[in-house]
C-alpha positions, -999 to +999 in steps of 0.1 A: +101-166+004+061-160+003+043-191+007+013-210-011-020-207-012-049-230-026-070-206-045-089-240-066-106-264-044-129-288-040-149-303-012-173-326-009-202-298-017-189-304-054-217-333-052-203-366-056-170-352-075-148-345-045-141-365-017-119-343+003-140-331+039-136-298+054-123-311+083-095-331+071-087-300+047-083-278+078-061-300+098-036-307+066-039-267+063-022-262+095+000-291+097+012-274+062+009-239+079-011-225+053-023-190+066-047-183+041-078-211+020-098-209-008-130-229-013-142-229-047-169-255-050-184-267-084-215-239-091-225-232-054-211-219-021-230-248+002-199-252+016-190-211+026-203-214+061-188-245+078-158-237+059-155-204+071-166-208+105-139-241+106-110-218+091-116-193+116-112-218+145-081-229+130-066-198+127-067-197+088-082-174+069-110-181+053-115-172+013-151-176+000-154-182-042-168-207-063-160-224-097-187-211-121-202-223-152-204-197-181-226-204-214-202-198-242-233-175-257-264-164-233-272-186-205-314-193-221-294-214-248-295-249-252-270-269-275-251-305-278-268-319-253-238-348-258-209-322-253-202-305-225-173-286-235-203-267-262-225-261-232-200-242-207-169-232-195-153-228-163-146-199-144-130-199-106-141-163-091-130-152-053-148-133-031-131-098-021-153-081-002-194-078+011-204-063-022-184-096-038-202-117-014-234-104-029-233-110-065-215-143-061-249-149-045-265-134-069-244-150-098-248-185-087-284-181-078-295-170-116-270-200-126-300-223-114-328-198-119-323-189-152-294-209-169-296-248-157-291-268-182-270-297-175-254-278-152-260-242-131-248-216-158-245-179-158-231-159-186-210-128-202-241-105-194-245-117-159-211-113-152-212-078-164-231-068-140-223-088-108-186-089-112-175-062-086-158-072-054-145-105-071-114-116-079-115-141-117-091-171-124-091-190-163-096-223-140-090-254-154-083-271-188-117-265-194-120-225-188-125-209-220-093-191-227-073-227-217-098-248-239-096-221-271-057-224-267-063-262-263-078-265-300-057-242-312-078-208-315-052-185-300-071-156-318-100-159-298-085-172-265-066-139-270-096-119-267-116-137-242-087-128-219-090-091-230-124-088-222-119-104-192-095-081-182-109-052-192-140-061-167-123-073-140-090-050-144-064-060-117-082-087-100-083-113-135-057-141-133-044-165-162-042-200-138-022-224-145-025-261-132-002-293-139-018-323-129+009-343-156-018-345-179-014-343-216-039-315-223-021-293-191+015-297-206+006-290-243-013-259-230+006-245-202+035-227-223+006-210-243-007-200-212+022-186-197+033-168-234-003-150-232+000-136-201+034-124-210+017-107-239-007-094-225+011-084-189-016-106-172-002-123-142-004-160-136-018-179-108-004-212-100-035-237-088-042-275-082-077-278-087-078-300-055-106-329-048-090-351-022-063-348+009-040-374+000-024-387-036-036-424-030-069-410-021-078-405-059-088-440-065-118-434-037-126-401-058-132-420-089-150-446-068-174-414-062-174-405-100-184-441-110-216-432-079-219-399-096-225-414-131-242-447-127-213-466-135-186-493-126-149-493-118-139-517-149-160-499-175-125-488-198-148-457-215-167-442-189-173-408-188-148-391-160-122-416-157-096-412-137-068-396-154-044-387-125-036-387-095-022-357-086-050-332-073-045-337-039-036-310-012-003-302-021+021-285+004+039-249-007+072-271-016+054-297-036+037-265-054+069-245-058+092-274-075+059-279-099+059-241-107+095-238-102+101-219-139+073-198-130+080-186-090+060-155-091+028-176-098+035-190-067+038-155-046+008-140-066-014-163-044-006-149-011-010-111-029-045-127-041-053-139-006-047-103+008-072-092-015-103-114+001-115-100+030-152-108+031-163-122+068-200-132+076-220-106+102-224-138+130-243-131+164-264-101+144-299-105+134-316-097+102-350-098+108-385-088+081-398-059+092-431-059+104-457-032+095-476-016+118-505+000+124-498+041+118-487+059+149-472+023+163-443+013+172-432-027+169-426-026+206-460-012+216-480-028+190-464-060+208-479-052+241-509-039+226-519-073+216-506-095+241-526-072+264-557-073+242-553-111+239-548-116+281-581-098+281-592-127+259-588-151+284-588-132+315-625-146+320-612-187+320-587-184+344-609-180+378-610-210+395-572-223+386-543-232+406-528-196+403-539-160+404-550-136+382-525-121+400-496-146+388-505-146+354-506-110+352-466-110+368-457-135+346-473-117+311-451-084+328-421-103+330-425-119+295-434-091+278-402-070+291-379-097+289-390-102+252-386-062+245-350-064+261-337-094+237-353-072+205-381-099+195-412-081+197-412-080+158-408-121+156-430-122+180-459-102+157-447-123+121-454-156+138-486-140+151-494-124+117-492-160+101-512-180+125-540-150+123-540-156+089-546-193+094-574-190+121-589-162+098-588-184+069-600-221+082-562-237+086-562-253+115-533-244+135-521-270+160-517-262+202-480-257+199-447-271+191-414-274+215-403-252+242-430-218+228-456-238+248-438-226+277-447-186+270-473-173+283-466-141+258-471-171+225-504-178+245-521-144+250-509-137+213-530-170+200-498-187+187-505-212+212-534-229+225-524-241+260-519-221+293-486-228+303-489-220+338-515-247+343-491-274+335-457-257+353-439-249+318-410-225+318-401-198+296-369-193+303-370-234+287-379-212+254-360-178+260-332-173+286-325-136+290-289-145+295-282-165+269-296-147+242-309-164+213-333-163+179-367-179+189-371-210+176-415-215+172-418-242+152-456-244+140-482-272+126-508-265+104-535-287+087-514-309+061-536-303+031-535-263+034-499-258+042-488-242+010-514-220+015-496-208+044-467-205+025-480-185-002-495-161+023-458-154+038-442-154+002-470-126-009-466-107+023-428-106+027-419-113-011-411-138-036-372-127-034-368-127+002-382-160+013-375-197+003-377-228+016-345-246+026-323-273+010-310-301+033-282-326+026-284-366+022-248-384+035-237-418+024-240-433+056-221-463+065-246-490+048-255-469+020-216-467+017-214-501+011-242-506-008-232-480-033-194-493-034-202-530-040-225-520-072-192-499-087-170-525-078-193-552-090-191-574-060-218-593-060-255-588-041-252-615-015-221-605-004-228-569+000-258-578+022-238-600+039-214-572+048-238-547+051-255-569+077-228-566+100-237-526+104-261-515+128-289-492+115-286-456+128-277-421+119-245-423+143-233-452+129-196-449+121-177-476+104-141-477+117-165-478+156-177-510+144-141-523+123-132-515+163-156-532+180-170-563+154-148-597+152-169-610+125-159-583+107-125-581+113-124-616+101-138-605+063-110-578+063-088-600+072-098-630+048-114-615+020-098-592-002-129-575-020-142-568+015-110-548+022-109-528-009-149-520-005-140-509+033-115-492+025-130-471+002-163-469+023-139-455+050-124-425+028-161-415+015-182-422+046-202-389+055-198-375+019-225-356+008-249-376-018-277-356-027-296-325-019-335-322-011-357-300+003-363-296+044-397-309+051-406-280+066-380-248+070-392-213+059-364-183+055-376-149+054-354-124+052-354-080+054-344-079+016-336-099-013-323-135+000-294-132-025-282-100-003-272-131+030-265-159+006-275-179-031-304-201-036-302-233-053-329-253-076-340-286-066-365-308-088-396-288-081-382-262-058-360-229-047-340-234-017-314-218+005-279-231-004-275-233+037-289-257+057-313-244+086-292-244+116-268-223+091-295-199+080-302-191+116-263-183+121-262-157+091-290-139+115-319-148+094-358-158+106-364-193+099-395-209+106-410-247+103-443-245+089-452-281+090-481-299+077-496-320+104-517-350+089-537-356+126-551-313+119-565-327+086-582-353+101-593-331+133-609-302+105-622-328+085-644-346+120-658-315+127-669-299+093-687-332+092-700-332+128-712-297+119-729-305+086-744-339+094-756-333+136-753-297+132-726-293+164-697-271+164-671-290+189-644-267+205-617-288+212-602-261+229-622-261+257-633-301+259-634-313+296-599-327+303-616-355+322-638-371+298-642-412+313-645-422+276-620-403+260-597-422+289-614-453+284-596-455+247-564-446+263-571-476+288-576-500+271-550-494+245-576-487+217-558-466+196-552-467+161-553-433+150-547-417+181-518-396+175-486-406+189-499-431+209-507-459+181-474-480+182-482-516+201-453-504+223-472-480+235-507-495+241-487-519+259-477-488+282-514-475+286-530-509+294-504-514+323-503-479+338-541-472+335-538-431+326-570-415+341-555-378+342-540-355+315-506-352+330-502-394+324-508-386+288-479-364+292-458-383+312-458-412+290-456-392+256-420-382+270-415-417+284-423-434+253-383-431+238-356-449+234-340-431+267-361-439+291-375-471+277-336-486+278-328-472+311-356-481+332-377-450+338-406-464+319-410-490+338-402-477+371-429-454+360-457-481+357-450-498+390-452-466+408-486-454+390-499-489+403-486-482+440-461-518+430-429-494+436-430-468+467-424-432+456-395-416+478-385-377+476-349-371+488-367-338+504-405-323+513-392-296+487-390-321+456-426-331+459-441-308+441-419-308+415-421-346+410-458-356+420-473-361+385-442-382+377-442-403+406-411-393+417-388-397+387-368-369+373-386-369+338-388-333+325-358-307+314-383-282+333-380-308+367-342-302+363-347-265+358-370-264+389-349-285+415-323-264+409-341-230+414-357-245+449-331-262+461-300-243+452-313-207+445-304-205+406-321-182+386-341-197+358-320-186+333-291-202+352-313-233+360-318-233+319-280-232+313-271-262+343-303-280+321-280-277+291-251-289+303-263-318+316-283-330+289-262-319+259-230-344+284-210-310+281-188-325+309-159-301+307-185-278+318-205-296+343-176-295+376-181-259+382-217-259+380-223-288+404-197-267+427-224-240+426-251-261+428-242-279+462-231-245+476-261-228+467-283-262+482-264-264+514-265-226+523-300-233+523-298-262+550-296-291+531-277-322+538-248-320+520-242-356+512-281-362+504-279-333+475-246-352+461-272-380+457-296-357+442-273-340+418-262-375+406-300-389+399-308-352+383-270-357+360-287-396+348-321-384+345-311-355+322-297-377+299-333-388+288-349-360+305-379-345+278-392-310+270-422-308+292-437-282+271-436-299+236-452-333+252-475-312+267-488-298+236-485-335+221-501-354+245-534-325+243-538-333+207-535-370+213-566-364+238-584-340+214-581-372+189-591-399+212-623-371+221-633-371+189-627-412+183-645-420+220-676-394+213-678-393+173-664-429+160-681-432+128-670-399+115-634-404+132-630-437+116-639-420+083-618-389+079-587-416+090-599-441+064-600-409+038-566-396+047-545-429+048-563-444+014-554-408-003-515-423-008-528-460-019-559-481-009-535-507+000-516-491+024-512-512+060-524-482+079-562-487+058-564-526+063-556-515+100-583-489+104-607-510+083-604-537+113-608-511+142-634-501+123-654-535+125-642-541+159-658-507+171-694-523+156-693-501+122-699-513+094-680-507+062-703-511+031-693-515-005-693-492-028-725-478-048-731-463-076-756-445-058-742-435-020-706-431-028-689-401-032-651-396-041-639-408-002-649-429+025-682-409+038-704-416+066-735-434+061-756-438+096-740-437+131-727-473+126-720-471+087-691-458+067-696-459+028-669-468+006-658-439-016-655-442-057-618-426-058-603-456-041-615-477-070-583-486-101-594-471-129-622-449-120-600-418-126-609-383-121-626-377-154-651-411-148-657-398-111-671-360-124-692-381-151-709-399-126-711-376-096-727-347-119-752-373-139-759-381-100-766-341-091-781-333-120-808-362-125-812-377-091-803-412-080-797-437-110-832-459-111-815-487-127-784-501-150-802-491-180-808-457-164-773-454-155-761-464-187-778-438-208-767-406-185-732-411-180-703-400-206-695-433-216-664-418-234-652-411-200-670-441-174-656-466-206-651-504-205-621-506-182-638-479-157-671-501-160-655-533-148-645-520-122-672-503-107-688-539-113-661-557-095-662-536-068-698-543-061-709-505-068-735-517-090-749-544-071-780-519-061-796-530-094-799-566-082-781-576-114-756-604-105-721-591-107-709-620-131-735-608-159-728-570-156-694-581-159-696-607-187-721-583-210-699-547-206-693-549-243-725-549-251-744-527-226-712-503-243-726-505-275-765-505-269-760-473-245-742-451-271-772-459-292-795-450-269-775-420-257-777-405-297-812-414-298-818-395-266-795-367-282-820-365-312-848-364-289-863-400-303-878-418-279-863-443-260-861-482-265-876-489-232-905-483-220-897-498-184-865-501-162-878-539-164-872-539-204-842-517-202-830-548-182-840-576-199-831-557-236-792-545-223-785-576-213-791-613-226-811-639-212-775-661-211-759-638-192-786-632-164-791-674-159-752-679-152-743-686-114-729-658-097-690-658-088-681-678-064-677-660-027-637-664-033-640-653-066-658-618-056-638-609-028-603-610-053-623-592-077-632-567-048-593-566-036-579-564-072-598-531-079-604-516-040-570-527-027-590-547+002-616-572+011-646-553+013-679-580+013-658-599+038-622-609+051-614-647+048-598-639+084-627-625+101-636-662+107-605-669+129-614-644+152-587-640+176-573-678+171-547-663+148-531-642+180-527-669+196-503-689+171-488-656+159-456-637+183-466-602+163-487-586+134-476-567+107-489-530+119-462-540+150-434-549+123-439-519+104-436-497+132-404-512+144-416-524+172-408-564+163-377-574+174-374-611+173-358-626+144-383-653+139-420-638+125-449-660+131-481-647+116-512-658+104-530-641+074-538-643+038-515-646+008-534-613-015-503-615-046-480-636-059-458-628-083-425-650-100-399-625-104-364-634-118-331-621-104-301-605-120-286-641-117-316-656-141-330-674-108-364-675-106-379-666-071-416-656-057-427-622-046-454-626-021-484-597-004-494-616+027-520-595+050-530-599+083-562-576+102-536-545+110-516-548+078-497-561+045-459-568+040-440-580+013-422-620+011-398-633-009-395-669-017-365-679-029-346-710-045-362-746-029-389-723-009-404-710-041-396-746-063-418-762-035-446-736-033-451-723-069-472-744-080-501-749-050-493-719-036-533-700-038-540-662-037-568-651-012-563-678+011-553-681+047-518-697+055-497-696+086-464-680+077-426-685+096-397-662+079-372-636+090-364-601+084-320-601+073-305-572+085-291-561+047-292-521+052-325-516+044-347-491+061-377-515+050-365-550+045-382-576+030-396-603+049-378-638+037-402-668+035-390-698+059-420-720+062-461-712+049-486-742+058-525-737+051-538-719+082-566-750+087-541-772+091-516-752+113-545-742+140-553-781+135-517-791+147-517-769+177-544-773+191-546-789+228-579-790+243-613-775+237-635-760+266-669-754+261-688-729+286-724-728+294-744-711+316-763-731+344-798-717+330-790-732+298-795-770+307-825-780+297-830-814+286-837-801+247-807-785+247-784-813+262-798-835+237-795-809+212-758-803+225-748-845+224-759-845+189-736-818+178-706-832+198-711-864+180-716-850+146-680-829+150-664-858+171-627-865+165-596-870+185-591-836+203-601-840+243-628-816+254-641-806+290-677-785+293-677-762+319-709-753+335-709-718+356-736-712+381-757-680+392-730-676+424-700-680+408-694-717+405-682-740+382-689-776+376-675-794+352-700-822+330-687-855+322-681-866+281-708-889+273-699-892+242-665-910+250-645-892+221-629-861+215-639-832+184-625-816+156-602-789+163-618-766+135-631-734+134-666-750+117-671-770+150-665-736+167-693-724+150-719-749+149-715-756+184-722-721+189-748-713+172-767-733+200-746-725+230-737-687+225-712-668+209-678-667+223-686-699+246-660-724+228-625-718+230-598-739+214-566-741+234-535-737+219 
């Protein structure tokens, strides 16, 4: 007796409409001892790969195919939108052979290309063509020979099955499937009599989406997801209707079929059919053209000779020879040639020539490449590897032979020109970018269960609180490990159910998207190695990237690097305004005041290094050399952070911890780390000096280590201490060693990608330490380009300051579209940041600008610009802004008289038009005439009233922040700021922070509550508040935007990547720093004590007396302090007004309030 084969199945690549994993299926597969699998996913093959590869190591054979969508006409129509059964059939098609393979590819690619609507369709005419090498089943109650027999047109069910057979001759089945379902029973005998008539044979399927029969309540779980909708909805689209499409075993299948056996033994015939196996381990590379009368291979050297020349002239005076470098380019250059990557090597080349060529700045490097000398010659990196002791064999080991992997960064705005140039030069049809898959992790799990089984909010956030954030997260690890979940399960019913389920679709696959940055080029047409698949916006791979590399094609990551932006956009303005041309490639690498920024932890916008975290790193450990910047990029990780290494790092920079080599030999290898095993390329090296590996062996023991292969790891510490002890070491002393190089590899970094990192950290803090204003700028411009509110802007704007530039307003006369430098210690305000001055108002006034010169005055103004386009709205908020405050006119009247001004310029504007002269005959009348007497006599707005006007339209406070006042005073009552809260470097679960409250908003929740919805700001960002219940009750009504309050509150842990902050406690910030303060010193300089100005000093004292103690400090020339008695016998007011006015007489920064 033959046994059974599933030729219609699901996985969870049928988005959101199977539940059943690949890895499950295979492990039912051979516990069922099925020698043969079909995968035939919903109108892709996503799936083909891991489920062939996963087959294969389970001894199954693998069958590729796919359940297609055919247009019942021509795959351009569109009909009933409201009936799917109108707008397709189904159609299950196998995969025979490679030419199969291929115009499945093809099929389901135009499906998406040509024929989405709704769904991925293809048609008759499609499968005319591409139907060769594939085996065709009816499918499901809703193929169309099935669903014509369904409604009774037997005529025309007739002939669909003719043509069908006539195109696909012995390889068309009639399936048949019996899920007890009304629809199946009434049509399965009409089946079966057609293929009697027409000597087709039947195919027995069970169109399976799940493993086990009770797992098809957690697949309509995932249809309710799929569709929006909720478990107890009684008429939702997709209900579940039975439970029977599980994996069923070849018994279950033959009593089910029993009346028809032979449908049974067809599919093992069927199986035998399907042969098609993926090429892994070969290479499928573009070819790359060129020059005539070259070969790939010499045109290769060619150029990385041509390039060494290049550089031959900078590399006197370094730690190695010429000598060296010329071995090593030898060694590269044939061990490159051997593996068959010369050609790679010239199409990254090609593209970064391009770049260079064209303006695109191209960053130093990326990953492990920095380690080739070859990648430098050829330009595709910017740093000399043997200067900083990278490895190539870290990038390519000649014994372990692998595709390259250069990963490259280009300036963010020009990337897709980049793309475009590789599309154009290796074709629209062979290159894509890559699709990448979204999971329902185990809090997104939850979340997306509670909503369909309507449990309410709070108590999904209160289970979803019990999860740790994290990609590994796995639920049944925490069921496992948490009691106060067990407890829920154990006590709370809906819990269960919700876990339950969340167990069974953990992992699932919810959505597709595009890779941020993969690039697939391939030697021919892309549909040739697999199908492409439509996204929103894009075409993409229907592989993911590490499975696009396994089919033998050359993936790339072009990725557009925001810091490259800002770089190009510093020195096109260096060059226009001052005329220099900085080459950052060859800035002295010992610069005190590019070091200074790194010292003192001055870096916001300093790539990679802005996190508080880190400051708090350079402050302590003082970096003064390029190899610290290094050092700590790589220490900067969760690794090494948890486990020490940081730390032990810092003491021994500072001489606090000795620095102790196990042997001479390990020095230097370990001098720029202070001793601690740090680098992959440490590991690598210890092992070639003291235990005579190869690199390429070192680069294998480097693998195993870090990747915890321990299976692996016994034999190659065997060799290791053999190989260390032949050379004379102490036996027991390299145990030690191995077992400190085994812990350290754990954490242990790619030198070569921090390398490349930390240099472009230092080119930024070159260009912040020795170009500020400009710096400051082109950061400003690229952070208020996604919203003028952003944290990262209020942050900058406040570094800004601190660095002694001024950020002026914008004006109708200075501004352009972004921030722009003004003078050396100016940055101008840009127009584009302001609401409502859209793109259309900005041309209007920039041309009027350009074309006529400066605007004289508001009249002036008036009369030149479109005033269809710079209309009321746009004009209020120019005025708001303060962009118009140039024509002395106070902001209140411009404002208030808008209307007006509207009218009387359109007059004058047709009058100009008609060449009449004009109304005025002075700036001075246009003035007074435009706008009324009553309007020019009213008091300006109030200084609170301009600065909201100023936020409402710019996003920020530009005249002046209501906490620039408080000076540092709010540190020192707050444990963090919101710039450290955004980047996760907060932990505590109490926030205390002072700021400003910039929105408030009542909201109301699904539950009809009403709660508040709060902006609160501080100097280095804004977060969101929520008030809710007694909280908001209490504050509603006194609560006061644009004012400065002390806040309390805590973040919940509710599964959100971004949680709201929830208000505990907000008390005007007066009366807070009032509260806490302790003392007041006052400090005065020993010259200063004249009689005038003790007199003057007594005076003030009394006039701010109150009940805080004070003591006055008086410091003399040598360095001694004396303290002056109180004559006034009271204490004074802890406020930041006595601060002041005290101040203004005895210097700034000379009172300090103790908290």
């Amino acid at each position: 007796m033959k046994s059974f084969i599933h030729l219609h199945l699901h996985s969870q690549f049928s988005l959101l409409d199977s539940c059943l994993k690949i890895d499950e299926l295979m492990k039912r597969a051979r516990e069922y001892n099925m020698q043969a699998l079909a995968l035939t996913d919903h109108g892709n093959i996503m799936g083909a790969l891991n489920f062939y590869k996963q087959a294969r190591k389970h001894h199954i054979k693998p069958i590729i195919g796919a359940e297609l969508y055919v247009a019942p006409e021509t795959r351009f129509d569109k009909p009933d939108k409201d009936n799917d059964d109108l707008n397709y059939n189904h159609l299950v098609v196998l995969v025979k052979n490679e030419q199969g393979y291929r115009n499945l590819s093809e099929l389901i690619s135009r499906s998406y290309t040509e024929g989405f609507y709704r769904k991925p369709r293809i048609d008759k005419d499609l499968l005319e063509k591409y139907h060769q090498g594939l085996v065709a089943l009816t499918a499901c109650i809703h193929g169309e020979i099935p669903f014509k027999l369904l409604h009774r047109r037997e005529e025309e069910a007739y002939e669909a099955a003719k043509w069908y057979r006539e195109l696909f001759n012995d390889d068309f089945y009639i399936e048949i499937q019996n899920h007890y379902l009304e629809t199946q029973l009434e049509v399965l005998p009409k089946l079966i009599r057609l293929s009697e008539d027409l000597s087709i044979p039947l195919v027995a399927t069970n169109d399976v989406h799940y493993i086990n029969k009770e797992d098809a309540d957690a697949r309509d779980v995932l249809i309710c997801i799929q569709t929006n909708n909720v478990l107890s909805n009684p008429d939702r689209p997709m209900k579940k209707e039975t439970d029977q499409m599980y994996f069923k075993s070849t018994e279950e299948m033959r009593e089910l079929f029993a009346e028809v056996p032979e449908s049974i033994d067809v599919t093992v015939d069927i199986a035998a059919k399907c042969n098609f196996e993926f090429k892994l381990g070969k290479y499928f590379l573009p070819e790359f053209k060129v020059p005539e009368n070259s070969t790939v291979d010499g045109y290769f050297e060619e150029i990385c000779r041509e390039g060494f020349e290049r550089i031959r002239p900078t590399l006197k005076g370094k730690k190695y020879g010429i000598e060296v470098y010329e071995e090593r380019l030898n060694y590269e250059v044939e061990k490159i040639r051997e593996m068959g990557f010369p050609g790679y090597f010239l199409i990254v080349w090609d593209i970064i020539r391009f770049s260079r060529e064209n303006d695109i700045r191209v960053g130093p490097g990326r990953g492990s490449v920095v380690g080739s000398l070859v990648s430098y010659v050829m330009g595709i990196t910017s740093i000399d590897p043997l200067e900083y002791d990278l490895i190539f064999e870290r990038f390519l080991n000649p014994a372990r032979i692998s595709l390259p992997d250069i990963d490259i960064d280009f300036d963010g705005d020009r990337r897709d020109e980049v793309i475009a140039y590789i599309r154009n030069k290796y074709g629209e049809d062979s290159t894509a970018q890559i699709v990448t898959f979204g999971k329902m992790k185990a809090k997104l799990s939850i979340r997306d269960i509670g909503r369909v089984l309507e449990i309410p909010l709070n108590d999904v956030n209160k289970l979803a609180k019990m999860i740790p954030d994290g990609p590994k997260v796995e639920l049944k690890g925490e069921i496992d490990s948490n009691p106060e979940l067990q407890k829920e399960l154990k006590h709370v019913p809906e819990t269960k159910k919700l876990i339950d389920f969340a167990l069974k679709l953990e992992n699932n696959i919810r959505h597709t998207s595009m890779h941020a940055a993969g690039v697939v080029i391939a030697p021919k047409k892309l549909t040739e190695f697999m199908p492409l698949y439509k996204t929103k916006d894009d075409i993409v791979t229907q592989f993911e990237k590490d499975e696009v590399e396994e089919i033998g094609l050359l993936k790339m990551d072009i990725l557009g690097l925001k810091t490259l932006t800002i770089i190009e956009t510093v020195l096109k303005e260096v060059k226009k305004v001052e005329g220099i041309d900085i080459d950052l490639d060859n800035i002295p690498l010992d610069d005190e005041k590019t070091f200074k920024v790194f010292q003192e932890g001055d870096t916001d916008g300093i790539f990679q290094f802005e996190s508080s975290g880190m400051r708090d790193y350079l402050k302590r450990s003082n970096p003064d050399k390029i190899t610290d910047l290094i050092a700590l990029n790589a220490l900067y990780r969760p690794g090494p952070l948890g486990s020490g290494m940081a730390e032990n790092y810092v003491k021994r920079k500072l001489g606090i911890q000795e620095v102790k080599y196990l042997f001479p030999q390990l020095k230097d290898i370990l001098e720029d780390t202070y001793g601690i095993i740090l680098y992959q390329e440490q590991v690598m090296r210890i092992s070639v000096v003291l235990a005579g590996f190869s690199m390429s062996e070192a680069d294998e023991m480097r693998k195993i280590m870090g990747k915890k292969l321990t299976h692996k790891l016994p034999p190659v510490k065997k060799e290791f201490l053999a190989g260390a002890v032949k050379k004379g070491f102490n036996k027991k002393k390299v145990e030690e060693l191995f077992s400190q190089m085994e812990t350290f590899a754990q954490y242990g970094f790619n030198k070569s990608h921090s390398t490349a990192y930390a240099l472009l950290a230092y080119q930024t803090a070159y260009l912040k330490a020795h170009y500020p204003v400009y710096f400051m700028t082109a950061n400003l411009t690229s952070e208020s380009e996604k919203t003028s509110t952003s944290s990262k802007v209020i942050q900058y704007i406040s570094e800004t300051k601190k660095m002694g530039i001024d950020l002026l307003p914008p004006d109708i006369n200075k501004s352009s579209e972004q921030f722009q430098v003004e003078s050396p210690t100016a940055i101008r305000f840009g127009l584009k940041g302001l609401k409502n001055v859209g793109p259309a108002a900005l041309t209007s006034i920039l041309d009027a600008r350009e074309d006529g010169g400066s605007f004289k005055d508001y009249s002036d103004f008036i009369t030149r610009i479109d005033l269809t386009r710079v209309n009321k709205t746009v004009l209020e908020s120019l005025i708001k802004s303060g962009a118009m405050s140039s024509f002395h006119i106070k902001r209140r009247a411009l404002f208030e008289s808008v209307e007006e001004v509207i009218r009387q310029g359109a007059v004058l504007q047709k009058h100009h038009s008609q060449n009449q002269k004009s109304l005025f005959s002075s700036a001075e009348d246009a003035a007074a005439v435009v706008i009324s007497r009553e309007h020019l006599e009213k008091e300006e707005w109030s200084e609170n009233e301009i600065i909201k006007h100023e936020k409402e339209v710019a996003g920020i406070y530009i005249t002046y922040n209501p906490l620039e006042k408080y000076g540092n005073e709010i540190k020192k009552i707050s444990n963090t700021d919101i710039a450290s809260i955004e980047a996760g470097d907060f932990k505590n679960e109490v926030v205390r922070l002072g700021g400003v409250v910039t929105e408030v908003t009542q909201k109301k929740s699904k539950k009809g509550a009403f709660y508040g919805e709060l902006f609160f700001q501080d100097l280095t960002g804004r977060i969101k508040v929520l008030a809710f219940k007694e909280k908001w009750a209490q504050l509603r009504e006194t609560l006061k935007e644009d004012f400065p309050y002390f806040l309390e509150g805590r973040f919940p842990d509710n599964g959100d990547s971004t949680p709201n902050l929830y208000l505990e406690n907000l008390t005007e910030l007066d009366a807070h720093l009032k509260k806490q303060v302790r003392g007041i010193i006052i400090k005065l300089k020993y010259d200063q004590l004249t009689e005038t100005f003790l007199d003057e000093l007594e005076e003030r004292l009394r006039s701010n007396s109150d009940t805080i103690p004070y003591k006055i400090f008086v410091y003399t020339p040598d360095g001694f302090r004396v303290t002056l008695n109180n004559t006034t016998g009271k204490g004074l007011k802890p406020t930041l007004d006595m601060k002041k006015d005290i101040e203004s007489l005895t210097g700034k920064n000379s009172v300090e309030i103790q908290f």
